[in-house]
N, C-alpha and C positions, 0 to 999 in steps of 0.2 A: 514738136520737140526739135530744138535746137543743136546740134552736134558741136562739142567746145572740146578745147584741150586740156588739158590738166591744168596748168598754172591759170586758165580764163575761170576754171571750176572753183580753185581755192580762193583764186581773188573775189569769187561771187558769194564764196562762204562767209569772207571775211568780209562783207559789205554791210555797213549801216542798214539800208535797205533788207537786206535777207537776216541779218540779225534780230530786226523788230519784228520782221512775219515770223519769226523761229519762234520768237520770246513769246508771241502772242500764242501760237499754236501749242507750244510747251504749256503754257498756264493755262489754257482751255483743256489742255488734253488731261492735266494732273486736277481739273475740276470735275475733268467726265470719271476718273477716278473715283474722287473721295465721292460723287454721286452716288456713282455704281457703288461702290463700298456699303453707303447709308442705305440706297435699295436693299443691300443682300441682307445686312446687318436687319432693316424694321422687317420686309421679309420674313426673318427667321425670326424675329419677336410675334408678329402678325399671326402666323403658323401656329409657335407657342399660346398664345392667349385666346386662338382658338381652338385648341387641343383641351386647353386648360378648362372654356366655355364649356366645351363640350360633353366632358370628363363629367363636372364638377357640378352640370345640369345632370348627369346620369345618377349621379350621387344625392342631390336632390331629390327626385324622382322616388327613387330608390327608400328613401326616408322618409317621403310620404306614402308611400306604397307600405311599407313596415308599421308607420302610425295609422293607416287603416286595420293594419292587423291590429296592433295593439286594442284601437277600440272596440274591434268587432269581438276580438277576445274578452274586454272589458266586458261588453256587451252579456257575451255567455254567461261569462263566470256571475254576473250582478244578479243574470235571473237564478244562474243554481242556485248561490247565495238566498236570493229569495227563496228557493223553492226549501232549502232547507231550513231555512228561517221557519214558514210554515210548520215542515215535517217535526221541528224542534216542539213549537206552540202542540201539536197533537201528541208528540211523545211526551212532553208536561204533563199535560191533562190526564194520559194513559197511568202516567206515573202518580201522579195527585191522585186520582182514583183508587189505585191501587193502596197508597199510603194511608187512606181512611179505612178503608176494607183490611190493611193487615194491623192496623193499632187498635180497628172494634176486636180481631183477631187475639190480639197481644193480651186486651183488656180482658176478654174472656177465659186465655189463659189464667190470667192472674186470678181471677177470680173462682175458677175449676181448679187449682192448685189449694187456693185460700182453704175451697171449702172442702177437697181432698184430706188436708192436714187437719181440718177442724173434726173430722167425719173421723180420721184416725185416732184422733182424743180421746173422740166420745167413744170409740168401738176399746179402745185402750182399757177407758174407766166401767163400761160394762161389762170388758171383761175379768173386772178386779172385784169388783160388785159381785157377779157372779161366783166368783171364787171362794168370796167370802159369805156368802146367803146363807142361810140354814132353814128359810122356812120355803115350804113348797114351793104355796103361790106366789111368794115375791121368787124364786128361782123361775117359775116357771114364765112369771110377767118379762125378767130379766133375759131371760133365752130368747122369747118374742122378741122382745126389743134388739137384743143382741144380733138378733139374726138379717132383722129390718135393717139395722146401718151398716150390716155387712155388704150386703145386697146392694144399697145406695152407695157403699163406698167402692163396690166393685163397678154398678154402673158410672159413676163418676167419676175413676179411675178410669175408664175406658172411654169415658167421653173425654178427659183431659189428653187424652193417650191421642184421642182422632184429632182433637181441636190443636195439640201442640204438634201433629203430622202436618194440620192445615196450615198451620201458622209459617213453617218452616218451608212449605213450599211456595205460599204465598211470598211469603219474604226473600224468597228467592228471586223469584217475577217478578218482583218490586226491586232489586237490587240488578237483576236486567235492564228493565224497561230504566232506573237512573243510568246504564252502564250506554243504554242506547240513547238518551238525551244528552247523557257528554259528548258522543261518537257524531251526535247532529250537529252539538255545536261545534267541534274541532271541525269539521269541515266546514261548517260556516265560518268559522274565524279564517280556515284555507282559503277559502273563495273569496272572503272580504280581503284578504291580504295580495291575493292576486289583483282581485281587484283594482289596488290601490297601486302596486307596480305598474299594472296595467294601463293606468293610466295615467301615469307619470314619464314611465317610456314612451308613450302616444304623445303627449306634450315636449318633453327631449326629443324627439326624431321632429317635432313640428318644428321645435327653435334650429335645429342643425339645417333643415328642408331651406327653413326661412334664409340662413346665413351663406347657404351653398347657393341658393338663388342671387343671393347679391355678390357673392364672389364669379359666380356665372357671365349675370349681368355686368360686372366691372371691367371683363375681359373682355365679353361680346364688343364693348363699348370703345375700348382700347385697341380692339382687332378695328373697330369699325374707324376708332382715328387715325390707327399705322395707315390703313389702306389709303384716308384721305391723303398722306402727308406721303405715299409712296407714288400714287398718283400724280403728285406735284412734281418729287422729285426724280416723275418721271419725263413729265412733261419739259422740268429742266435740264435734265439729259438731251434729250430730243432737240431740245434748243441748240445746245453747248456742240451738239453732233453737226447739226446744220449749221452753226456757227464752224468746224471744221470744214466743211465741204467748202464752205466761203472762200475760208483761207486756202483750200486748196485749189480751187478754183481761180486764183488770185494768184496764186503761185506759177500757175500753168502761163497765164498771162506775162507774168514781169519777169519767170526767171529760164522761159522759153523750155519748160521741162516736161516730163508725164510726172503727174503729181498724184500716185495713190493714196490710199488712208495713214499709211507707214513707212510710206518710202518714196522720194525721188528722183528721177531718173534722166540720163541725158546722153546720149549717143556719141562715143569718143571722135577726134577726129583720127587720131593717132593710128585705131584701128576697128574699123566698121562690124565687124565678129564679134565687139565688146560694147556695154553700156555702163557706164559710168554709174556707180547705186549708194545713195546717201540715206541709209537709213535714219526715220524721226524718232525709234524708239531703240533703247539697249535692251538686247533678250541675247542672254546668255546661254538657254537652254535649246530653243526651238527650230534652229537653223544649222548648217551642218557646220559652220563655225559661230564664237561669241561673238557679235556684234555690238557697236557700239552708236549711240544717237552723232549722227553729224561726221562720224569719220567717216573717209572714202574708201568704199568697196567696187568689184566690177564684175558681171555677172554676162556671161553669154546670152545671146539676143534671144538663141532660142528656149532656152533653159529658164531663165529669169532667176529670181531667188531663191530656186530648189537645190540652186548651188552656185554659192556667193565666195568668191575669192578674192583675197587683201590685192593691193596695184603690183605687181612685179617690182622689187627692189625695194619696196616699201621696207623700212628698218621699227622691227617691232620690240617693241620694251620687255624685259626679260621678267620683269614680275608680273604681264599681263600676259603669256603665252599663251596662247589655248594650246591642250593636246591635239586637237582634230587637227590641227596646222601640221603639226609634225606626222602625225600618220596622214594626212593626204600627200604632206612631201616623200614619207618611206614606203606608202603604201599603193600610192597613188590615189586617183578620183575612188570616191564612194562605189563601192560594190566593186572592184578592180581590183587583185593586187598586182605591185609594181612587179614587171619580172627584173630579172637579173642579168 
């Protein structure tokens, strides 16, 4: 490092020469920007679309896992279905059996009723016959006979009596056993209709399964292109970076300075306690005052940039002030105050 005076400083600023290595450095430096920028920016895409991958194969997953249930349920329900289907076929037959046995039932009623009323005709006209008779033996034949259909019409009433008992409970069992062959088939139409949700649900969770796979796949695919495409522009980073060091290096050389990543530097003559500090980037927040690219600051040899002060006498622009200027003039240095 070269020790210059202030006017050897600005005339060096204002140099064709240092203006081209500025320009060059500037447009390398705002390239390693918009890079960095594109890293952070695919980055956060990269992240996304593996999140997304990830999520959206869970959800997948998750859909075929539900369409095994659905068919295994399927499954179930097709054999109950079966099974009552059968128990249906046996409660028919119980039922059909029962319906010939209660209409032979029915017919016989009809038929003990028939001869019921026939039997009370004849016991009717006997006993009008009777009433009217005057000779012995035909009363006496008439009483015989009258007494015979009484008898057959009290047995006959009492077999109609048992047989319409029979019929009445039969028909009852018979009006059961139809009441439990509807009750087979409602559950079999239950089971057939699950059934048939069943596996319809199991085919919907298969086409979701299928569409969440290719939205998985889209992303995995697109994570796997950001990465190629951040790898590049990482590699031209790394370029653009070493393409800095060049320039700095270069600088060290031609403009006899300590050339950092941010800043320039050159040892006053005016006064050896002092370095001369040319900062290459403006940051207005991160230093204890705003700086500026390319104006001249001056920083104690031992200190460095932990505390950067404008040149003594330097005449500063009223709409660029910074506060820290004025409170280090009223307050004094950083961590100090001024006494009185």
């Amino acid at each position: 490092m070269k020790a210059k005076y202030l006017k050897e400083l600005k005339n060096l600023l204002e140099s064709d020469v240092f203006k081209e290595w500025w320009s060059k450095y500037n447009e390398k430096k705002i390239e390693i920007s918009h890079i960095t920028s594109s890293i952070d920016e695919m980055m956060a895409q990269e992240n996304l679309h593996l999140f997304r991958a990830s999520l959206v194969q869970k959800r997948a997953l998750d859909r075929i896992e539900e369409s095994s249930q659905m068919e295994a349920l399927a499954a179930k329900w097709l054999a109950e279905a079966s099974d009552m289907d059968n128990k249906s076929y046996e409660a028919v037959a119980k039922f059909e059996s029962k319906r010939v046995e209660v209409s032979e039932l029915w017919f016989k009623v009809g038929a003990l009723d028939h001869e019921v009323e026939v039997l009370r005709q004849e016991v009717e006209t006997l006993r009008k016959r009777l009433e009217s008779a005057s000779d012995r033996q035909e009363v006496m034949n008439l009483r015989t006979t009258l007494k015979s259909k009484e008898q057959t019409l009290e047995s006959t009433t009492k077999e109609l009596s048992k047989i319409s008992e029979l019929y009445e409970r039969e028909a009852a069992k018979k009006k059961k056993l139809w009441e439990d062959v509807e009750m087979i088939w409602g559950i079999s139409i239950e089971y057939n209709l699950k059934v048939a949700e069943a596996q319809a649900k199991s085919k919907k969770f298969k086409r979701e399964a299928e569409q969440f796979l290719k939205e998985s796949n889209y992303d995995s695919k697109r994570a796997n292109d950001l990465h190629t495409e951040i790898e590049q522009k990482k590699s031209e980073k790394e370029q653009a970076e070493q393409y800095i060091q060049e320039l700095l290096r270069l600088a060290k050389e031609k403009f006899d300075c300590i050339a950092e990543d941010e800043f320039l530097y050159w040892q006053q003559k005016e006064n050896a306690q002092f370095i001369y500090c040319i900062p290459l980037i403006t940051d207005l927040d991160n230093y204890n005052i705003e700086i500026r690219a390319l104006s001249i600051y001056q920083v104690d040899r031992a200190k460095g940039v932990a505390f950067i002060e404008p040149l003594p006498g330097e005449k500063r622009i009223k709409d660029e002030e910074d506060t820290r200027l004025d409170d280090f003039f009223i307050k004094g240095r950083k961590g100090l105050e001024k006494k009185e």
